[in-house]
C-alpha positions as CSV (number, residue, x, y, z in Angstrom):
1,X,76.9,33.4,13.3
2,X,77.6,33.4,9.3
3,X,80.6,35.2,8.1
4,X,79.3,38.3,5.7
5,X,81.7,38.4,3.2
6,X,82.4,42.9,3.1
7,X,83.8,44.4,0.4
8,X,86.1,47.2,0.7
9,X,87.8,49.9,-1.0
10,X,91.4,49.8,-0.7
11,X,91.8,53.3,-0.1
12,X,89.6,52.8,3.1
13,X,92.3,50.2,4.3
14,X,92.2,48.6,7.7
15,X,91.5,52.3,9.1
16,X,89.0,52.7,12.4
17,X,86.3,53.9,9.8
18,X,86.5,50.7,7.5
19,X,86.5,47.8,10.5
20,X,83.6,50.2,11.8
21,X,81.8,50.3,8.7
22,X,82.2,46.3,8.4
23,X,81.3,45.5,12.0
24,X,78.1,48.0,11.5
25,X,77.7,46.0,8.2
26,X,77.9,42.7,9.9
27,X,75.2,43.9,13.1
28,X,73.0,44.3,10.6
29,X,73.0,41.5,8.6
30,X,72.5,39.3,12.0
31,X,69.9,41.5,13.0
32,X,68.3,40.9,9.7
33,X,68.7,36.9,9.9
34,X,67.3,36.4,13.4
35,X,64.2,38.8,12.7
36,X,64.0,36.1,9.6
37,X,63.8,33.5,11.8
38,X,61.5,34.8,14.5
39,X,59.1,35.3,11.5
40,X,59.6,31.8,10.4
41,X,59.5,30.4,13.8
42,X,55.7,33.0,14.1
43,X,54.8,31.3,11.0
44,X,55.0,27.9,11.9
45,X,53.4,28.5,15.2
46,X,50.4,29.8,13.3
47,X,49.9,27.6,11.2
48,X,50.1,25.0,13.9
49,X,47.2,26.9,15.6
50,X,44.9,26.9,12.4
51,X,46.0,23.0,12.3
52,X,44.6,22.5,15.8
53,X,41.7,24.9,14.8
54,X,40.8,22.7,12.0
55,X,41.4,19.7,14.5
56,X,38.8,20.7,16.4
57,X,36.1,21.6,14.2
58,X,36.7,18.5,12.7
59,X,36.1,17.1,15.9
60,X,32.8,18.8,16.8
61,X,30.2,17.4,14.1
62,X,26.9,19.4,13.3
63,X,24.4,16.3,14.6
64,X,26.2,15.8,17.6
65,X,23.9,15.6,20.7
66,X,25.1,18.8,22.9
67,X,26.3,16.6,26.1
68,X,28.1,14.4,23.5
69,X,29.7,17.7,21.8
70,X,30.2,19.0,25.4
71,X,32.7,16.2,26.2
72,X,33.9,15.8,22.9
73,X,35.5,19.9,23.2
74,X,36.4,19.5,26.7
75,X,38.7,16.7,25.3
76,X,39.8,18.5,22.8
77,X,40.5,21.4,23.4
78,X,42.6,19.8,26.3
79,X,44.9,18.0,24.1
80,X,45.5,21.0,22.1
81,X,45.7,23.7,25.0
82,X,47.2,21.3,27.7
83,X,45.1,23.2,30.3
84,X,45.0,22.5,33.7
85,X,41.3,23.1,33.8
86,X,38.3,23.4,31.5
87,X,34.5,24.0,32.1
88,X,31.7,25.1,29.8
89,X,29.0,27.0,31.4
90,X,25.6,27.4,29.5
91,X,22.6,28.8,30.8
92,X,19.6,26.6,32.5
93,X,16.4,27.0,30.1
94,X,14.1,26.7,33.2
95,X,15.4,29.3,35.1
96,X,17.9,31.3,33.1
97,X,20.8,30.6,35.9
98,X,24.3,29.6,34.3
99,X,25.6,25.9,35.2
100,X,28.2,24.2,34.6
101,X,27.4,21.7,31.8
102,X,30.8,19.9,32.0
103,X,32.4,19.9,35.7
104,X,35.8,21.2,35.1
105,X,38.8,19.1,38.0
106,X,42.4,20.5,38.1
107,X,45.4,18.1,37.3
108,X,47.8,17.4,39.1
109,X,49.8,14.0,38.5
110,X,47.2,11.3,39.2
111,X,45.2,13.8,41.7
112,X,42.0,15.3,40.9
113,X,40.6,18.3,43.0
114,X,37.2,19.7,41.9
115,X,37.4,22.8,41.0
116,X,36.5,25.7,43.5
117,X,32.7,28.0,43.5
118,X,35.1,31.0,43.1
119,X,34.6,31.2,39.4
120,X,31.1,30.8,38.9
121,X,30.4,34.4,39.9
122,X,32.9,35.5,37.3
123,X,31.3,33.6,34.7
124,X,28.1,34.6,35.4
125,X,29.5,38.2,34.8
126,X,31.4,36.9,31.9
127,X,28.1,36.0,30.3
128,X,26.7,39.0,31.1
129,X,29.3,41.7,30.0
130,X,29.9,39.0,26.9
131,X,33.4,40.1,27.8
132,X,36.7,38.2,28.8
133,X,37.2,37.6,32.5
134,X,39.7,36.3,34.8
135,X,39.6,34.5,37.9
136,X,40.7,35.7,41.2
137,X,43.7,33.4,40.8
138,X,44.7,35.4,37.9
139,X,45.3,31.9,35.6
140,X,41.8,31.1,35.0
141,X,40.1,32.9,31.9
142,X,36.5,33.2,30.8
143,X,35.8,33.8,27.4
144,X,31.8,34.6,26.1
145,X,30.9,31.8,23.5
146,X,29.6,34.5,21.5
147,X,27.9,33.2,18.5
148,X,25.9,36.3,16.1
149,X,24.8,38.9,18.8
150,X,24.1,36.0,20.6
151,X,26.0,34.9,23.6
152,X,25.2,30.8,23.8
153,X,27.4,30.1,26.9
154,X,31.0,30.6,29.2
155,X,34.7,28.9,28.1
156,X,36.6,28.7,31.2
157,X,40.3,27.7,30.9
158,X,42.8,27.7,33.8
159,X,46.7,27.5,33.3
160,X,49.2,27.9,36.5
161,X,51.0,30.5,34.6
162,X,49.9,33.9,32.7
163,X,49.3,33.6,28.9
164,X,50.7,35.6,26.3
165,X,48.6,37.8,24.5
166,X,49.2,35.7,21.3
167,X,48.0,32.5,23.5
168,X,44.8,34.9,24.6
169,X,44.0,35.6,20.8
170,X,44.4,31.9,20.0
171,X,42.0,31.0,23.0
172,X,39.6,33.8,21.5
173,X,39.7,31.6,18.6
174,X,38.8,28.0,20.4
175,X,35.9,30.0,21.8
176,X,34.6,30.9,18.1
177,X,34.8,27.4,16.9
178,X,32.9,26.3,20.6
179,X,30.1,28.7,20.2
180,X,29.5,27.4,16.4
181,X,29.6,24.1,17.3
182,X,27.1,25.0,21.1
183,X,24.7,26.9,18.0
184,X,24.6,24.1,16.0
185,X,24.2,21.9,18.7
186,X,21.3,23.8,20.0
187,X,19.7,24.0,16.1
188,X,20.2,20.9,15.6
189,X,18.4,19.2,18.7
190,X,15.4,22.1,18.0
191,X,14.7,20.3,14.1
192,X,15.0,17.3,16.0
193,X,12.2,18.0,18.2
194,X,10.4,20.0,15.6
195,X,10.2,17.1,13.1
196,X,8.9,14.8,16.5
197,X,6.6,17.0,16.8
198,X,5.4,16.9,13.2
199,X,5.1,13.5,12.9
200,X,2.9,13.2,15.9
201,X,-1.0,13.1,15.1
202,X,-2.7,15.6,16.4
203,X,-5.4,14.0,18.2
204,X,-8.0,17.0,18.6
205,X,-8.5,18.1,14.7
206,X,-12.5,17.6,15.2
207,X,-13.7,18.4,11.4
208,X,-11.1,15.4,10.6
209,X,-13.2,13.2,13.4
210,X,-16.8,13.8,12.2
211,X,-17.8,11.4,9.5
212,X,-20.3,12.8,7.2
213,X,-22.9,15.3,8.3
214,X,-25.3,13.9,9.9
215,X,-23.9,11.2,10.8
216,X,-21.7,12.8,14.0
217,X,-22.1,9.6,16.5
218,X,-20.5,7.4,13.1
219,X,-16.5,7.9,12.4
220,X,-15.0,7.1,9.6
221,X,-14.8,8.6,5.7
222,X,-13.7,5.1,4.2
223,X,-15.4,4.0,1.2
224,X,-17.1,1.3,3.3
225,X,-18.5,3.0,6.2
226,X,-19.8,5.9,2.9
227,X,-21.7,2.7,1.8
228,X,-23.3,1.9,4.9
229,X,-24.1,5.6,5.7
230,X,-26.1,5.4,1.9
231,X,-28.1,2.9,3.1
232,X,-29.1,4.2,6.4
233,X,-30.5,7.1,4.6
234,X,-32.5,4.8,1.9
235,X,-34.1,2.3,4.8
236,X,-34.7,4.5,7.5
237,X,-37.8,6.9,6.3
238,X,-39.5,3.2,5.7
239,X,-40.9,0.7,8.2
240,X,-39.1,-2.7,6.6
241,X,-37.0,-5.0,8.6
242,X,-33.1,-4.0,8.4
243,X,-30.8,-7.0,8.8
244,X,-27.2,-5.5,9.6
245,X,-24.4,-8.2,8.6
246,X,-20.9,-7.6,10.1
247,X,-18.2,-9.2,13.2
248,X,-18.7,-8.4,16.6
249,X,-17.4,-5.3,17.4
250,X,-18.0,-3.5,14.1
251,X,-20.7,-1.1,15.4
252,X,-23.8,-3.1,14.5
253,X,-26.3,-1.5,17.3
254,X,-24.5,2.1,16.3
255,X,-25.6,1.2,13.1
256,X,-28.7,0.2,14.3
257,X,-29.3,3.3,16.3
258,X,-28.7,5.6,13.5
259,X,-32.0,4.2,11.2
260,X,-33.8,4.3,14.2
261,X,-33.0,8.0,15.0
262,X,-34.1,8.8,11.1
263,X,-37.2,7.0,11.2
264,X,-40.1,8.8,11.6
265,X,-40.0,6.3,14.7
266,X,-36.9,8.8,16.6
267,X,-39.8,9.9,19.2
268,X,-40.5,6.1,20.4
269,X,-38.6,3.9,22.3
270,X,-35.1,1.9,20.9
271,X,-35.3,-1.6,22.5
272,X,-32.2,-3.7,22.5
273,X,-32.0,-7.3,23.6
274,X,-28.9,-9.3,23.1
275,X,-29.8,-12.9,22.1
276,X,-26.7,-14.3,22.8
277,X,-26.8,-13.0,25.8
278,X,-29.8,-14.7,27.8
279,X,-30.0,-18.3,28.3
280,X,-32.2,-20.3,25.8
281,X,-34.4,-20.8,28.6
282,X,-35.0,-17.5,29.3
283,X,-35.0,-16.1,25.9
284,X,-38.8,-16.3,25.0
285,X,-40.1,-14.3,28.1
286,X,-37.4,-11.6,27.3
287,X,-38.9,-11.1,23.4
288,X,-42.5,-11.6,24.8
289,X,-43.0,-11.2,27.9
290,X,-44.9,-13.4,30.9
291,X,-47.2,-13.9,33.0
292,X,-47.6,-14.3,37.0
293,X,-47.0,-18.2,37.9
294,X,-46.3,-18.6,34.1
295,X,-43.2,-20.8,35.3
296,X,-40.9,-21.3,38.3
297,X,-39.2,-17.8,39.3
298,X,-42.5,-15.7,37.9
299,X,-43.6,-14.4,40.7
300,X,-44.3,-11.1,38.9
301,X,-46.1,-10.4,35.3
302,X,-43.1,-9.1,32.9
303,X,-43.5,-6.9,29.9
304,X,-41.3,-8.8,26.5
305,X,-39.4,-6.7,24.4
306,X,-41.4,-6.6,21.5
307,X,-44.5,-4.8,23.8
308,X,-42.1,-2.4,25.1
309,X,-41.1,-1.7,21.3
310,X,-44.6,-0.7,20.2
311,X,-44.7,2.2,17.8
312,X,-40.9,2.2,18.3
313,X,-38.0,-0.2,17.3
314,X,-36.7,-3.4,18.3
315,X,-33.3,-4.5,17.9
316,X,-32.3,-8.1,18.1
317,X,-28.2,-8.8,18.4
318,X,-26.7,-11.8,17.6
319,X,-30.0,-13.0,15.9
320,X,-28.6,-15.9,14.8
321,X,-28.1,-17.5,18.4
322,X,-32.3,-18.0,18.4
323,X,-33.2,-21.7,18.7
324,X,-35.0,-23.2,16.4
325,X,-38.0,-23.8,18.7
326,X,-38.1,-20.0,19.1
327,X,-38.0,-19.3,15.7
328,X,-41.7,-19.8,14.6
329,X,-42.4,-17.4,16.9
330,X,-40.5,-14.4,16.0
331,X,-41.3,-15.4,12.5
332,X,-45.3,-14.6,13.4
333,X,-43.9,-11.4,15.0
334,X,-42.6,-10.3,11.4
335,X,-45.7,-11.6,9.3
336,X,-48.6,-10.8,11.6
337,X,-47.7,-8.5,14.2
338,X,-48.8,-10.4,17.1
339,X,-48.1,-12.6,19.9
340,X,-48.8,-13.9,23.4
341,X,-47.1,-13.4,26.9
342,X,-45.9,-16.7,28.3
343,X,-48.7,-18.2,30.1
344,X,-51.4,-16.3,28.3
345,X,-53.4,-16.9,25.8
346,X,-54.4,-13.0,24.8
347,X,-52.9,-11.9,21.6
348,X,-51.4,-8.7,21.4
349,X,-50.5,-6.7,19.1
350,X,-47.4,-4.7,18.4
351,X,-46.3,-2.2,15.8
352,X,-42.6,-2.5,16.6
353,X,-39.7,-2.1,13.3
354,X,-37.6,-5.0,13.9
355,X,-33.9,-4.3,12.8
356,X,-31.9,-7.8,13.6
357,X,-28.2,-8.1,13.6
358,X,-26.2,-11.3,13.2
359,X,-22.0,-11.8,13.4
360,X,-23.3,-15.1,11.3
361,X,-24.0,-16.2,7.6
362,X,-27.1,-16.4,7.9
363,X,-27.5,-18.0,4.3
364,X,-24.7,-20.8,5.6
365,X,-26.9,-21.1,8.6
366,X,-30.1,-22.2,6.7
367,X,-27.8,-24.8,5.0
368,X,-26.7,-26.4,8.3
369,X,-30.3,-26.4,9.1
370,X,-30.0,-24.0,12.6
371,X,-32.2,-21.6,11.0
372,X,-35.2,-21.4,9.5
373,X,-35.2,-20.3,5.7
374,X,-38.5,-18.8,6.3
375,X,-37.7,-16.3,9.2
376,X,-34.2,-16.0,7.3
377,X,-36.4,-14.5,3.9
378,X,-38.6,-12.4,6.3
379,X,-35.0,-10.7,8.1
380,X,-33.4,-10.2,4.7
381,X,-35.0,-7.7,3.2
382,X,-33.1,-4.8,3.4
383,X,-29.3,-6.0,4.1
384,X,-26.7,-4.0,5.6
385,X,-22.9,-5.5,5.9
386,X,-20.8,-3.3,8.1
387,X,-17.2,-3.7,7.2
388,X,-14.5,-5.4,9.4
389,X,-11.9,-2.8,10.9
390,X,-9.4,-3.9,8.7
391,X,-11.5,-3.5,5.9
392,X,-11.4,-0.4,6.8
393,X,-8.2,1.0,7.8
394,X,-8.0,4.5,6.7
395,X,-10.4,5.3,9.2
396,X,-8.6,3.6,12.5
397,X,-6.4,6.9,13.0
398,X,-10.0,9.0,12.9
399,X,-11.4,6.4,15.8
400,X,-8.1,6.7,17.6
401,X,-8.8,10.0,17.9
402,X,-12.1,9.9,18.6
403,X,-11.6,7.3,21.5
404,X,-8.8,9.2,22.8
405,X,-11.0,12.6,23.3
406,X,-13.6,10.5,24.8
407,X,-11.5,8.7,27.5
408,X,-9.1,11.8,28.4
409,X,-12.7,13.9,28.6
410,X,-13.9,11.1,30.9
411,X,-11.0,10.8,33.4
412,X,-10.0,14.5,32.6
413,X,-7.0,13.6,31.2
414,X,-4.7,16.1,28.6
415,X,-4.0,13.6,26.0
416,X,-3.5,15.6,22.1
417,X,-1.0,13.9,20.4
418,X,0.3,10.4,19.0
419,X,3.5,9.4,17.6
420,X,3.1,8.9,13.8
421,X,4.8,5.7,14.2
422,X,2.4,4.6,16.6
423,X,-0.8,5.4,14.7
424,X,1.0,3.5,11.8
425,X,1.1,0.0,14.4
426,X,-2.4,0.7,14.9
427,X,-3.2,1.2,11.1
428,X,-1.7,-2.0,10.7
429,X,-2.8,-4.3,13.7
430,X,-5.6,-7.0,11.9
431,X,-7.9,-5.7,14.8
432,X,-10.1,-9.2,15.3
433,X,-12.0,-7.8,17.8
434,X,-13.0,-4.6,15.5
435,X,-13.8,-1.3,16.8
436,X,-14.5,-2.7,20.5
437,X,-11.0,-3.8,20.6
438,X,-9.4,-0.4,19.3
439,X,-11.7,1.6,21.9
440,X,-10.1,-0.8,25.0
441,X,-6.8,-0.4,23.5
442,X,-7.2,3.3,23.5
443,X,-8.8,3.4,26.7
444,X,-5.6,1.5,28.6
445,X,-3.1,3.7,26.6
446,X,-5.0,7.0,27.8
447,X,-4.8,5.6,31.4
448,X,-1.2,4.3,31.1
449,X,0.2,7.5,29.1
450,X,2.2,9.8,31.5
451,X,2.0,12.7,29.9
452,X,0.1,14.2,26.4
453,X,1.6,12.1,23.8
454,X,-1.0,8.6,23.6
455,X,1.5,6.0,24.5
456,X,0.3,2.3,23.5
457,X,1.3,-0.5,25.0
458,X,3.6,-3.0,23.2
459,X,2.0,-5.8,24.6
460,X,-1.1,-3.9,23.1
461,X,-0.1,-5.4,19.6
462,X,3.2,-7.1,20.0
463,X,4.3,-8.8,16.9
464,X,0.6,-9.2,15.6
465,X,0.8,-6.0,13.2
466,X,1.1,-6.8,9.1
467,X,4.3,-5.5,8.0
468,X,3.1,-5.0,4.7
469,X,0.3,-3.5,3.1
470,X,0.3,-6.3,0.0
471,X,0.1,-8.6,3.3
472,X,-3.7,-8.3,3.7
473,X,-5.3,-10.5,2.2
474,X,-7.9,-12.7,3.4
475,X,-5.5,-16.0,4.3
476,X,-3.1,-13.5,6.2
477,X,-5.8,-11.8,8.4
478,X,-7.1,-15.0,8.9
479,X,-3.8,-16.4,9.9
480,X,-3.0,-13.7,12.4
481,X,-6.1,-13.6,13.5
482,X,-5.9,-17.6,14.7
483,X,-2.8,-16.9,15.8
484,X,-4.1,-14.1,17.9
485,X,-6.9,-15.9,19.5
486,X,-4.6,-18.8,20.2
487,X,-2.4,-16.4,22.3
488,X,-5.2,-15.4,24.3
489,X,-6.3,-18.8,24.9
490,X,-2.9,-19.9,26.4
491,X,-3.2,-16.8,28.5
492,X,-6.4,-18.0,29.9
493,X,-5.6,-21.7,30.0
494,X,-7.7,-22.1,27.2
495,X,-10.7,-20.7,29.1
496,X,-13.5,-19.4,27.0
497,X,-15.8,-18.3,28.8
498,X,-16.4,-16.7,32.3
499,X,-14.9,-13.1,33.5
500,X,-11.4,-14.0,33.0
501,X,-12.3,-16.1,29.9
502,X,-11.0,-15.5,26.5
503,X,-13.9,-14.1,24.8
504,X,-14.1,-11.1,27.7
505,X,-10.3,-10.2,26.8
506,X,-11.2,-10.0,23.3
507,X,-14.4,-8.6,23.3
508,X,-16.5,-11.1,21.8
509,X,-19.4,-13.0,22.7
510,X,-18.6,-16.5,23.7
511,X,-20.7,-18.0,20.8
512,X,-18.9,-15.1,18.5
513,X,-15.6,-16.6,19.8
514,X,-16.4,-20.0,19.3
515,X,-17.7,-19.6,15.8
516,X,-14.2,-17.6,15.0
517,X,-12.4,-20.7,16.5
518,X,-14.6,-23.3,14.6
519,X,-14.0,-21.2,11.5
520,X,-10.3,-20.4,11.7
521,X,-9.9,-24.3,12.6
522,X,-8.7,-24.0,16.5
523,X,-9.8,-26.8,18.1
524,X,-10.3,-26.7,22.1
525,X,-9.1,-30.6,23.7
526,X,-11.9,-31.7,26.1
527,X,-9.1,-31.5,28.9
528,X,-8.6,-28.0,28.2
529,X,-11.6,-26.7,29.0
């Protein structure tokens, strides 16, 4: 202890009052000294405390993932409590039950013992009272993670000894900074999931689907399809031959449909025939009908197309696929209105609208001399080109959405949203096979999506998408496109036709599919087919 230096008087002397006066003198000083030093010694242990305070909330960022903050406190606060045992309980959204979001295990040397069920009912009336609690060992507390006047969750700390009530108030503490960083947690994975669920596309927003009025079984609001939709309106109150222009899979017999349905024809029948589609053989009794014994295999008289199309309207696909032996014949159709049944010689007469469509140039065609310039004048006179999808990509997200209702109607399926990302692939995908290819696309992904968010398969589009939007130009389309139809073909062994040909898995005709190939320059060896 410090020597005080006393003064004294010398009339008090060394009497029993003076040494009594200095020892009294002295007590005090030393009193006052070590109260000076339990201060200092309170001073430094608080601001220790605010350190490790500040150590933690440095710890425990704002974007952390919860189970990631979870662990991240549990190890914290640890270190900085050196704690036998620490859990976190936070109440179970699905049932409201508290659980133990980070499994607290006592310490012991290198041995681990889980901790016992004996606190869970205390923390359950912890979180309730949103008061502290202690264990029925007396060394575990539970301390609300009170965050507002809202209680977010249980701290649960166990020591093998009793705390002081300064240690208690410091705990009180830890808990604050949990429950900010449990809120902030909880806020943060909520505008997570908020913004997810902003960028999806809602997929049922039906005055977004419709196209123009009118015009309800035709989507799309592009500049192109507006185009088209003009023209429909202009040809259709009149009885002249339509020729609609545009790659398989565009919606040519929609198209098609649509002038027929505002003709004052709407009442009679639509007739389709697909020329690619019937052998050349075949192709002239299907337009015109036949006779009984008119060849091998007629064992029955069989109405043509055209006679079936009377007062109504014929539509030809794939127009361009006639032969030129057949040609003269339709051509007399168009100019005279008349023809004969195979193996007849009565004229009849028909009063069918012929609306052709063709995946060809027909005008390139004429050139190479497989069709007549004649017949290609009389089809010409009212031309309709129906733009490729990619011409036309500001309406792909409306026929995603139109697709999607239609299949998830059809296999009553709950289907409403799609990940903006997604529909951005899709936006960008060349789409060779045009609309027919989006619709099977859409129609796997309904069937393959677990739940309602449309999920489309990678292998849907794989690396085929253009990154860019300055990327789409004609050589680039054309160049992913080969490259596309190229991948198909190694899938099928270079297979064309046939069910499990290359045309079927891209939803072209097998003429369509060769004329792509001849036109993009892929060249099929005469082994590989």
């Amino acid at each position: 202890m410090a020597h005080a230096a006393i003064a004294f008087t010398h009339q008090e002397g060394f009497t029993g009052e003076g040494i009594t006066n200095i020892i009294r003198s002295a007590v005090d000083h030393a009193s006052d000294f070590e109260q000076l030093r339990f201060m200092q010694q309170d001073l430094k242990a608080e601001k220790d405390r605010l350190q490790l305070l500040l150590d933690l909330a440095t710890q425990l960022a704002p974007d952390m993932e919860l189970q990631q903050l979870l662990g991240t406190a549990s190890a914290t606060i640890r270190r900085i409590t050196q704690c036998d045992l620490i859990a976190i309980h936070l109440p179970d959204k699905e049932n409201g039950s508290l659980r133990v979001s980070t499994p607290g295990t006592w310490h012991d040397g290198d041995q681990a013992v889980r901790q016992g069920d004996n606190s869970g009912e205390a923390a359950c009336e912890s979180f309730r009272t949103r008061s502290l609690m202690l264990t029925r060992e007396g060394t575990g507390y539970l301390m609300p993670l009170l965050r507002r006047s809202r209680i977010v969750g249980v701290l649960e700390l166990n020591w093998r000894k009793e705390l002081l009530p300064r240690e208690i108030d410091f705990l009180k503490q830890i808990a604050d900074q949990v429950a900010i960083a449990i809120e902030n947690a909880f806020s943060y994975a909520e505008g997570r999931q908020l913004k997810q669920q902003l960028s999806r596309e809602n997929l049922y927003r039906e005055d977004e689907i419709q196209s123009e009025q009118g015009f309800e079984e035709i989507v799309g609001r592009s500049s192109g399809i507006r185009a088209v939709l003009r023209n429909i309106e202009l040809v259709a109150p009149t009885d002249s031959t339509v020729l609609i222009y545009g790659e398989t899979g565009t919606g040519k017999e929609l198209i098609a449909r649509a002038i027929h349905e505002r003709s004052p024809r709407s009442s009679k029948p639509f007739v389709k025939l697909n020329c690619a589609a019937i052998p050349t053989g075949l192709l002239e009794s299907e337009l015109f009908g036949h006779e009984r014994g008119a060849f091998t295999g007629a064992v029955m008289q069989r109405i043509g197309r055209f006679e079936l199309a009377n007062h109504g309207t014929a539509f030809l696909d794939e127009i361009g696929e006639i032969s030129l032996e057949l040609q003269p014949k339709l051509l007399r159709v168009l100019q005279e209105r008349e023809f004969e049944r195979l193996g007849s010689a009565r004229t009849i007469k028909t009063d069918a609208r012929l609306i052709a469509a063709t995946n060809r140039n027909l005008a390139d065609c004429v050139q190479d001399g497989t069709f007549r310039a004649d017949l290609f004048y009389r089809l010409n006179i009212f031309p309709i080109h129906v733009p490729a999808l990619r011409e036309r990509r500001e309406d792909i997200p409306l026929l995603v959405r139109h697709f999607a209702q239609q299949c998830a109607r059809r296999m009553n399926r709950a289907i409403d949203a799609i990940a903006s990302e997604t529909m951005e692939e899709l936006v960008r995908y060349p789409w060779p096979g045009n609309i027919r290819e989006l619709q099977n696309v859409i129609e796997r992904s309904v069937i393959l999506s677990p739940g309602p968010v449309l999920r489309v398969p990678s292998a849907a589009l794989g690396s085929r998408c253009i990154p860019d939007e300055e990327k789409t130009s004609d050589r680039t389309l054309n160049e992913a496109e080969r490259e596309h139809i190229i991948s198909i073909l190694k899938k099928t062994n270079w297979v064309v036709a046939g069910p499990q040909g290359a045309a079927v898995r891209l939803g072209m005709n097998r003429s369509t599919l060769q004329f792509r190939m001849k036109k993009l320059g892929i060249i099929v060896r005469p082994c590989m087919q």
